[in-house]
Backbone as CSV, one residue per row, in Angstrom:
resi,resn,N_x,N_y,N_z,CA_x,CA_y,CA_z,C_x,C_y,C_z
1,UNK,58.903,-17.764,-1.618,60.332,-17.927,-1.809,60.558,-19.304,-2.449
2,UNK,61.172,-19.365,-3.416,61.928,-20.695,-4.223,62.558,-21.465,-3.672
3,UNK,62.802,-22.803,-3.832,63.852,-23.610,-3.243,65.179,-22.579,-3.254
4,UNK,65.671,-22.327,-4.594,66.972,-21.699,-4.616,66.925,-20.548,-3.766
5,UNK,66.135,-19.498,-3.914,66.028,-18.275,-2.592,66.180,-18.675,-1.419
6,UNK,65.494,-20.066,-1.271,65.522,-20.608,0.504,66.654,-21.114,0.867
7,UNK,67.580,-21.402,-0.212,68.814,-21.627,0.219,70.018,-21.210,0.518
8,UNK,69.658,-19.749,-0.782,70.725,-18.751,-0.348,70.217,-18.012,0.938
9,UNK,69.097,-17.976,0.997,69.268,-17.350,2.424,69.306,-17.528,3.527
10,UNK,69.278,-19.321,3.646,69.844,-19.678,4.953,71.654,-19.430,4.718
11,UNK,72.055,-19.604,3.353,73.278,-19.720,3.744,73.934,-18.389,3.741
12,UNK,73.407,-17.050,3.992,73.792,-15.969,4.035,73.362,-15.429,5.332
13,UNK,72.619,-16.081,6.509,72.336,-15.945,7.289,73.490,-15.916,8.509
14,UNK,73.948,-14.444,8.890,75.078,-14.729,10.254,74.230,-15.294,11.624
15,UNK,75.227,-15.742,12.743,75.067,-16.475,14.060,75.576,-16.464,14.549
16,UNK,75.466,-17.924,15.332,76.313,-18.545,15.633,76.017,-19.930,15.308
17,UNK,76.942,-20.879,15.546,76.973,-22.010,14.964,77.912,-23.213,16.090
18,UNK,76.922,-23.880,16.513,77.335,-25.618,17.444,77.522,-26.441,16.264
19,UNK,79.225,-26.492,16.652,79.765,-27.660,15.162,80.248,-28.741,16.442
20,UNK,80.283,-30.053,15.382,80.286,-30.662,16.070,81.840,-31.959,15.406
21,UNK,82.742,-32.358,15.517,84.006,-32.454,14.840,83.524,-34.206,15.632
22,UNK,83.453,-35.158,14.451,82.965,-36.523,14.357,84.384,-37.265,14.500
23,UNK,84.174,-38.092,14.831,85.498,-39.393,14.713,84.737,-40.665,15.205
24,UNK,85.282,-41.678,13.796,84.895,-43.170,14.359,84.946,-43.601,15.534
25,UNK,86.085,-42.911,16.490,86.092,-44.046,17.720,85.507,-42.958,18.702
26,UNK,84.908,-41.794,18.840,84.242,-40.900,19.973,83.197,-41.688,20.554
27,UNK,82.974,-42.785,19.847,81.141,-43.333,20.778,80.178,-42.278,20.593
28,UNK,79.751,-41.524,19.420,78.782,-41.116,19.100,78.437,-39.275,19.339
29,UNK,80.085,-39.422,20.260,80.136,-37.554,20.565,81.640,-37.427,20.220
30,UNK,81.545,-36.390,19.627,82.689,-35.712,19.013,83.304,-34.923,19.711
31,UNK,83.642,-33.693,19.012,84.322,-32.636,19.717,83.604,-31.704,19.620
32,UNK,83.359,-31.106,20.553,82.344,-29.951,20.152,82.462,-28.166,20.685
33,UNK,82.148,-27.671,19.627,82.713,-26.035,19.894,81.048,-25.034,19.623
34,UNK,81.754,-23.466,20.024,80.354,-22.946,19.740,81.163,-21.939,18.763
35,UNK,80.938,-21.890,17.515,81.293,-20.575,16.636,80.593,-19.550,16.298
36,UNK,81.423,-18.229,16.231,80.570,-17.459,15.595,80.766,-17.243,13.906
37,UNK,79.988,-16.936,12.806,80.020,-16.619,11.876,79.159,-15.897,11.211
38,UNK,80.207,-15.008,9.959,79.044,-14.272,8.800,77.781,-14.879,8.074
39,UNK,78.211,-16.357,8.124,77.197,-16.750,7.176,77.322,-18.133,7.407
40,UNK,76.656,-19.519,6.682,76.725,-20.864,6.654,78.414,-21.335,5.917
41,UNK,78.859,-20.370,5.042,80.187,-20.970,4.261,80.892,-20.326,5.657
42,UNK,81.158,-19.921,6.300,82.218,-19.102,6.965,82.330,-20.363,8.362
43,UNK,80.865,-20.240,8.609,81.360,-21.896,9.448,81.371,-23.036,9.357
44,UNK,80.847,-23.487,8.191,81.797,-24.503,7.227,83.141,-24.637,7.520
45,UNK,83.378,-23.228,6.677,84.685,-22.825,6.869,86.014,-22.880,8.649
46,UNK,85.177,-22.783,9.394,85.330,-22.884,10.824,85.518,-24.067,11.160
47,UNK,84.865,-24.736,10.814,84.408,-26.026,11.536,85.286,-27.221,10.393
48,UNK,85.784,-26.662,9.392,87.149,-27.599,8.682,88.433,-27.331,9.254
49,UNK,88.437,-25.781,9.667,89.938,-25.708,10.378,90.271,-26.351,11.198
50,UNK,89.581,-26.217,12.032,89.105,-27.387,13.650,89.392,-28.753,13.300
51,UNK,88.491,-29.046,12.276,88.581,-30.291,12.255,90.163,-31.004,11.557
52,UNK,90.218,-29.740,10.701,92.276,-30.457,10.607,92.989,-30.270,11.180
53,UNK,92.433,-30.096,12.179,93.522,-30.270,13.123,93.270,-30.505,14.804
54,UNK,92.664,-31.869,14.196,92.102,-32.649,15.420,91.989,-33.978,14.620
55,UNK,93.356,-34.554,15.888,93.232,-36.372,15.094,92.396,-36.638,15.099
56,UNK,92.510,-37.558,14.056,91.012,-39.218,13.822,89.875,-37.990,13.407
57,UNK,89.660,-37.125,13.215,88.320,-36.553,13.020,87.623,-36.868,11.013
58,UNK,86.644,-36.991,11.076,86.527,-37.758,10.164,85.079,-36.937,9.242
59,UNK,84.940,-35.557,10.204,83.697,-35.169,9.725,83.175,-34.278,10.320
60,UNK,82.499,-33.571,10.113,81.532,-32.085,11.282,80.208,-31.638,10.604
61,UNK,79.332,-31.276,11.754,78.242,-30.906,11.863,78.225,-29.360,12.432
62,UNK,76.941,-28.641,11.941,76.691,-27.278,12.180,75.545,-27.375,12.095
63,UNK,75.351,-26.529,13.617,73.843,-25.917,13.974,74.033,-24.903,14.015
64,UNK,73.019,-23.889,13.026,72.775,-22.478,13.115,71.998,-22.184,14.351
65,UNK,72.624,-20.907,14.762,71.975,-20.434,16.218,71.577,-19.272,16.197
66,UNK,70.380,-18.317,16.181,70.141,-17.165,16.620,70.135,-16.486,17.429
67,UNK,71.601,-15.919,17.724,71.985,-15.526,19.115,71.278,-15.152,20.131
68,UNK,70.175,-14.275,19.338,69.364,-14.397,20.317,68.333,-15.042,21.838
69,UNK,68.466,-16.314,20.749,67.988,-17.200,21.685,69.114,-17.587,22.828
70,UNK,69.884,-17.180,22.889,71.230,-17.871,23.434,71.168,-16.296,24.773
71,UNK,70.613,-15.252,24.375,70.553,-14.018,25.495,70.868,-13.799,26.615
72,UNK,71.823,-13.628,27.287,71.706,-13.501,29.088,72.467,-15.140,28.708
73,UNK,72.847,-15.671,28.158,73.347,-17.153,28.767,75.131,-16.827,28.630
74,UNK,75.322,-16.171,28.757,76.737,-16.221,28.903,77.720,-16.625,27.931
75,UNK,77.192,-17.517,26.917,77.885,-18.111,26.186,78.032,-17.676,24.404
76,UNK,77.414,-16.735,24.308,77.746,-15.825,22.912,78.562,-14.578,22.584
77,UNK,79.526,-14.312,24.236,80.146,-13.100,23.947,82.080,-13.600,23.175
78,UNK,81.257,-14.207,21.564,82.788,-14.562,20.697,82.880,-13.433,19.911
79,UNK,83.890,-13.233,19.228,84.164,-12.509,17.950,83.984,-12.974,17.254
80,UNK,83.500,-12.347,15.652,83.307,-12.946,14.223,84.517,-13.695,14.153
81,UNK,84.279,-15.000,13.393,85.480,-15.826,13.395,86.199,-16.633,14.252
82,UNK,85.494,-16.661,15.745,86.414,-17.060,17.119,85.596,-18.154,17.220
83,UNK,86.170,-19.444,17.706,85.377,-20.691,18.793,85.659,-20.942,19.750
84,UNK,85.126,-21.471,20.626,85.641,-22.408,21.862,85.057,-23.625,21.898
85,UNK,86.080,-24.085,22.895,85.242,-25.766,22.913,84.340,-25.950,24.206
86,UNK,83.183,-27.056,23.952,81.977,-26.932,24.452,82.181,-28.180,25.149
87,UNK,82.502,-28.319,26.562,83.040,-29.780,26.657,81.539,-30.281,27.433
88,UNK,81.496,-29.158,28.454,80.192,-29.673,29.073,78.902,-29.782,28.363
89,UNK,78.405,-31.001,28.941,77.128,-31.553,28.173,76.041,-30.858,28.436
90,UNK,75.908,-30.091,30.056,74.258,-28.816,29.779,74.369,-28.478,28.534
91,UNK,76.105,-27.833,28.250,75.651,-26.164,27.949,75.676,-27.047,26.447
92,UNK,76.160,-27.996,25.747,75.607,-28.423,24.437,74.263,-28.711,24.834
93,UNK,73.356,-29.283,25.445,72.145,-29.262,25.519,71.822,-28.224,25.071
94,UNK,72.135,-27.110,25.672,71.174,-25.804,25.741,71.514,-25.322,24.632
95,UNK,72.789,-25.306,24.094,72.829,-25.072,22.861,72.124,-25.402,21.298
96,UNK,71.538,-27.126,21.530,71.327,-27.914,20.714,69.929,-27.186,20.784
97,UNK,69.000,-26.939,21.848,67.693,-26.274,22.082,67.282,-25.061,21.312
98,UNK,68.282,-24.469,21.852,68.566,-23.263,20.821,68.676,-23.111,19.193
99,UNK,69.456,-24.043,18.702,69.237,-24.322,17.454,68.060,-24.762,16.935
100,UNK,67.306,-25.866,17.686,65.903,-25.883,17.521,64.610,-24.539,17.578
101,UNK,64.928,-24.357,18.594,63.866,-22.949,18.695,64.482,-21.871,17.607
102,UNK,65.747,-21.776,16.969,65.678,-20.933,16.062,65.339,-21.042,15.106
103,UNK,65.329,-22.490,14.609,64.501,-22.745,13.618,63.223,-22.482,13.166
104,UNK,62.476,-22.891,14.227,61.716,-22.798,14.663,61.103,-21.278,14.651
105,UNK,61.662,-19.998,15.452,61.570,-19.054,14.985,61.706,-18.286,13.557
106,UNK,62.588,-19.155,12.722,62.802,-18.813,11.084,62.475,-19.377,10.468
107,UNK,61.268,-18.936,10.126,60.574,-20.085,9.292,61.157,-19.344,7.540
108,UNK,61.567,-18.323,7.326,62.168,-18.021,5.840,63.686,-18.824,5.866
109,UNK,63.798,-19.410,7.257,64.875,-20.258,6.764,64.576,-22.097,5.393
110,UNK,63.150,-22.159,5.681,62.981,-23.054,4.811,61.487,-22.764,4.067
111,UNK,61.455,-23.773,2.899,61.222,-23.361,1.729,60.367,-25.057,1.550
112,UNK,58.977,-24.943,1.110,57.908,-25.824,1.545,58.614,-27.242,0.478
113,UNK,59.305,-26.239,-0.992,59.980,-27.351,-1.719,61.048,-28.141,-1.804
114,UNK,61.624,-27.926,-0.214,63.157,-28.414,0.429,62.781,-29.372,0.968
């Protein structure tokens, strides 16, 4: 797979997605939600709505999640398009884990020339 193949197909890849809504004065934690989406633009897309409309926010982050890994945890039964906010720090832990091990599990998510 090509750089360019490896990119469209992470970004066509549905989930879920730990965004994370930045502001200068948070001390290093933001606001943080768990979304679901069709693809990488859709929670982009997610994770700008949020963020306009949440003072001082200045920026956001997205971790792709393979729901799977997330199984039996209670915390993936959203609708396409729905978030909530993630206030407690386990369940972003466990979330942040998750994004790792899915990576981890997808390796056609990257591309040796990225």
């Amino acid at each position: 797979m090509n750089e360019s193949e490896a990119r469209r197909h992470r970004a066509e890849m549905p989930g879920l997605w730990a965004t994370e809504i930045r502001g200068p004065t948070w001390s290093g934690q933001g606001h943080r939600y768990l979304c679901r989406a069709l693809n990488e633009g859709g929670a982009a897309a997610q994770a700008s709505r949020i963020m306009g409309s949440t003072p001082g926010a200045t920026g956001f982050d997205i971790y792709w999640i393979d729901p799977t890994q997330l199984a039996g945890d209670g915390v993936t039964d959203l609708a396409l398009d729905a978030h909530r906010a993630v206030w407690n720090t386990d369940v972003w832990s466990r979330l942040m884990a998750a994004h790792h091990a899915s990576e981890r599990a997808s390796p056609e998510r990257h591309s040796a020339e990225l």
